[in-house]
N, C-alpha and C positions, 0 to 999 in steps of 0.2 A: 704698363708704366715704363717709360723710359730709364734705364739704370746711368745713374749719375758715380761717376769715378770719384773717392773723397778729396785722392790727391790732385785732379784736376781743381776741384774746389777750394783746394787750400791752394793752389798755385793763381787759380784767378784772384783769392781776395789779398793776396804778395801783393801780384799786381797793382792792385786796384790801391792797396797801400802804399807802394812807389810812386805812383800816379800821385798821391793826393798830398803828399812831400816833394816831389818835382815841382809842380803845374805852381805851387807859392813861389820857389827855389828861383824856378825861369822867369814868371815875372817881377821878382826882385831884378835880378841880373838884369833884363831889359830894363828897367828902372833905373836903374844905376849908372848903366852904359850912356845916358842922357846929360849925364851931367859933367861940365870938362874934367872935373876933380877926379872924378871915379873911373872916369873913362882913361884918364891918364894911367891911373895905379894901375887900372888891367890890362894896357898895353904894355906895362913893364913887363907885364907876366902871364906874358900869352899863352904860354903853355899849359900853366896850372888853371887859367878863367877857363882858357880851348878846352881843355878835359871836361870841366866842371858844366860849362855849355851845353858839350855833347853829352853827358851824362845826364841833365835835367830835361834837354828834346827826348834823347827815348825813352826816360822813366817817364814822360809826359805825356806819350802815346797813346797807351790806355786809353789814359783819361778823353784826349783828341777824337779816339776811333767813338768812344760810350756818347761824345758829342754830336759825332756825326749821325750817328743808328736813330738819335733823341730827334735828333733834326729833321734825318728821313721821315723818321713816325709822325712828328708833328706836320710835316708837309702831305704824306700821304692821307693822315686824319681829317686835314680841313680839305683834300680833293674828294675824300668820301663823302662829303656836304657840299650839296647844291641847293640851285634857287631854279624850279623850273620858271622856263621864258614861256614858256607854250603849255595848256593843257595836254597831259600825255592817260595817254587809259591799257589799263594791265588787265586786261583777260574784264571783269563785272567791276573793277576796282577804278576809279575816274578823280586823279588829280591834277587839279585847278590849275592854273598860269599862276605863278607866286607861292605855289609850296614848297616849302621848306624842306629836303631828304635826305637822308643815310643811306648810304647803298653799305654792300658788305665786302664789294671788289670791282676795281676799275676796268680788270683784263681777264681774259678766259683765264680758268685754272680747273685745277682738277683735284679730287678725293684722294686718300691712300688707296685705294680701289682701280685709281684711271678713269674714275668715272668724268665726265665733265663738273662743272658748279657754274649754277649761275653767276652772269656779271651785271656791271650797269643797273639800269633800274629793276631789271629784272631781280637784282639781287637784294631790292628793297626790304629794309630793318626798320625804318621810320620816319612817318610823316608830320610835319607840324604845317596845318594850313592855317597858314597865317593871312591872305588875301580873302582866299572864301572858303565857307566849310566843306569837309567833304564827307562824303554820304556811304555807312553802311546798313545794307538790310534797309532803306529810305529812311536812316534818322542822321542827323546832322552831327558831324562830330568835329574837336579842331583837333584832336592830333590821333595818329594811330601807329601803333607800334606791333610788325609784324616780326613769328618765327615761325619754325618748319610746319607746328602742331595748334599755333596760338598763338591769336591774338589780343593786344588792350586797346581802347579808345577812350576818351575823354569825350565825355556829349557836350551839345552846346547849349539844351536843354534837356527837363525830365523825357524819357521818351518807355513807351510802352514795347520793348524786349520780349520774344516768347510767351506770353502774359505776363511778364512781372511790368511794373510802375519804374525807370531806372532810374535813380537822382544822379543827376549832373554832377554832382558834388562827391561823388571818386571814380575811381576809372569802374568800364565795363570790359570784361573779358569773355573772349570766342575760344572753343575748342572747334576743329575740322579737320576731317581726313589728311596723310600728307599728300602733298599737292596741288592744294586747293584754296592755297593764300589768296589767290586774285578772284576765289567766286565765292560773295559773301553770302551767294543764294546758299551754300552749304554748309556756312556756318552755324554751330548753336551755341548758344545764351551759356555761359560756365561759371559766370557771378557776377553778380553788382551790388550794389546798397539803395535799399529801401530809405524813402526818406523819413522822418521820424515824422511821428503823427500816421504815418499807416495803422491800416488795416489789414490784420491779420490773424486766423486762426480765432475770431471770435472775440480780439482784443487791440485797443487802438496804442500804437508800442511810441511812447516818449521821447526816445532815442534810435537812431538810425539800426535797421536792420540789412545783415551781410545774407546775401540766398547764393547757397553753392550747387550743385547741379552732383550728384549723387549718380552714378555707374547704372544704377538701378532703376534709373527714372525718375527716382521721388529727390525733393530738394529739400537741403538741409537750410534751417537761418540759426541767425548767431547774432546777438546783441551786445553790448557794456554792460555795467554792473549797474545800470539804471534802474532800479526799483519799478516793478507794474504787480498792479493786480490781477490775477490769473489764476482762474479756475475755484473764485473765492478766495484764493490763498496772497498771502506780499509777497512777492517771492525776486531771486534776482534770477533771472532766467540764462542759462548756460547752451541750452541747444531745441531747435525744435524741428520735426521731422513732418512735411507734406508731402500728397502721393503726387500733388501735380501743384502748378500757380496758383494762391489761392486756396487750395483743395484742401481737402479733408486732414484734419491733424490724426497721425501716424503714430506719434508718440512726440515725451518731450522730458527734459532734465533741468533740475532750477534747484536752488537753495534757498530756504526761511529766512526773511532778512529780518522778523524779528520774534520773540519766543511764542509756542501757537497752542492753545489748548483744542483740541479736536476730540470729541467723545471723550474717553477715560484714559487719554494719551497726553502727556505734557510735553512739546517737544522745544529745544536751546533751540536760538537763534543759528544762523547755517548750518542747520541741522539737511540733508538732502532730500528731496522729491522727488517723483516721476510719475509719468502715468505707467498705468501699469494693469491691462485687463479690462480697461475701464474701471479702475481707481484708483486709490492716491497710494504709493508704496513711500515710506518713511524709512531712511539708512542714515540714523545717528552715528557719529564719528564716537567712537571708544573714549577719546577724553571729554566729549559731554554728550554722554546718551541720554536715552529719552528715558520719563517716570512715568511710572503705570499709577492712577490715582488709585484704583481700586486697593491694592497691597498699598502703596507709599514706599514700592523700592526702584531702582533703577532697571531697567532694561538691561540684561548680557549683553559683554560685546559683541560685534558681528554679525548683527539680526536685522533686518526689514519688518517694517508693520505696516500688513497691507489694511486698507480702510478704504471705506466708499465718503462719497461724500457727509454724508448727514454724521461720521464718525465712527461708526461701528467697525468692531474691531473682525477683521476675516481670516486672519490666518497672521503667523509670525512666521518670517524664512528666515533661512541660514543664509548670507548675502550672496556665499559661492552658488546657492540654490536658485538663485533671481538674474544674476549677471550683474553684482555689485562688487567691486574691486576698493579695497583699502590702498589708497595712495599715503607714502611718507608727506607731510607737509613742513615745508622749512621754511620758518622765521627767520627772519633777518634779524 
């Protein structure tokens, strides 16, 4: 981290306060000087307006320089944006005649290191093809946004990614090796959205599902608070875990979304689920735990009730014993 002086800091925003009672101060006075009446009075008194001139030009300085820097930036901004004239192609990567680009630097430069940095297109951050679409991995997309490690695309339609289905309707995101922005043959799949009405996991899901790409292999999805039915149970589903595209469910996490009688278990509404064994593990929150009908009393706080489908009761854990975590919940 760069160490900042405080008193330079307190001396830049003087400044920057002088500047901002000058820069009115100087254009009144050129205002004025316009007019014969006013103009005559500060001839009388050249000395005191002469002072008062020179002292509104350099407390105005600041402000002039903060102009100019603004100005730079805004000119250098719109030279980082081009329109190519000519299709130009970067290593497997082929942008059309009329795409839209951000590069990230017009001139050679270099790292804190000395190392070189890319310029020009090479230094390409983002494409919008706006003429004709441009193609990774052979699916069609209209814009694409590169960095060192990842990238995002927009499709122009659904397209089939690593095996997943991808809707067009949010971006797709690439992870790959560094170095290898321009070969999208090394690209792999890091998320997209499923479009709702999928299949998946044995269950056709109502609302768009998010597939994230998991360190391990296996991919995780994530949906809204959309209500499905799943595994028998209403549930809102919170996470679900496959070993592959498609593949075998791994496990999964969801909440009751309304109160469930199951065997000799009565459980409140987001009450939590999981699988768990291959069965259903039940972790009532403390302020409404679950009833055991057999006694008619409530469940202790901080227990799981593991059950198979048909109800039957298999065992009660201790939630630290399961890998079940009490979160605070705050109401607004």
């Amino acid at each position: 981290m760069i160490p900042i002086s405080p008193t330079a800091m307190l001396l830049g925003a003087l400044l920057l306060l002088l500047a901002i009672i000058c820069v009115p101060g100087l254009l009144g006075l050129l205002g004025a000087s316009l007019h014969p009446r006013a103009r005559a009075y500060m001839l009388a008194r050249r000395k005191r307006f002469g002072f008062l001139a020179v002292f509104f030009i350099v407390g105005s300085l600041p402000a002039f320089q903060l102009l100019t820097w603004q100005l730079q930036d805004w000119y250098e901004a719109r030279a980082l944006v081009q329109h190519l004239e000519s299709e130009q192609v970067l290593g497997e990567l082929v942008l059309p005649a009329g795409t839209r680009v951000k590069i990230a630097r017009l001139e050679p430069d270099t790292n804190l290191s000395g190392d070189p940095l890319p310029h020009g297109l090479q230094s390409l951050q983002h494409a919008e093809f706006d003429k004709a679409p441009g193609k990774v991995r052979d699916v069609r997309v209209r814009s694409l946004s590169l960095d060192e490690t990842r990238a995002s695309a927009q499709l122009v339609e659904d397209a089939r990614i690593d095996g997943w289905l991808c809707s067009s309707q949010a971006d797709v995101t690439f992870r790959y090796p560094l170095g290898t922005q321009f070969k999208p043959a090394d690209w792999q799949l890091d998320s997209c959205t499923l479009a709702a009405g999928s299949e998946v996991a044995g269950a056709i899901w109502p609302a768009p599902v998010s597939v994230q790409a998991l360190q391990d292999g296996r991919w995780q999805l994530a949906t809204d608070d959309t209500p499905i039915h799943f595994r028998g149970l209403d549930l809102r589903i919170w996470n679900l875990w496959l070993d592959r595209p498609y593949g075998e469910l791994q496990g999964w996490q969801a909440e009751l979304t309304q109160p469930l009688e199951l065997g000799p278990m009565q459980y409140p509404a987001d009450t939590r689920v999981r699988g768990y064994q291959g069965n259903l593990l039940f972790s009532p929150y403390e302020e409404a735990p679950a009833m055991d009908r057999r006694d008619g009393k409530p469940l202790k706080p901080n227990v799981s009730v593991e059950q198979n489908a048909a109800g039957e009761v298999l065992g009660i854990h201790e939630n630290q014993d399961v890998g079940v975590i009490d979160w605070f919940r705050i109401v607004p």
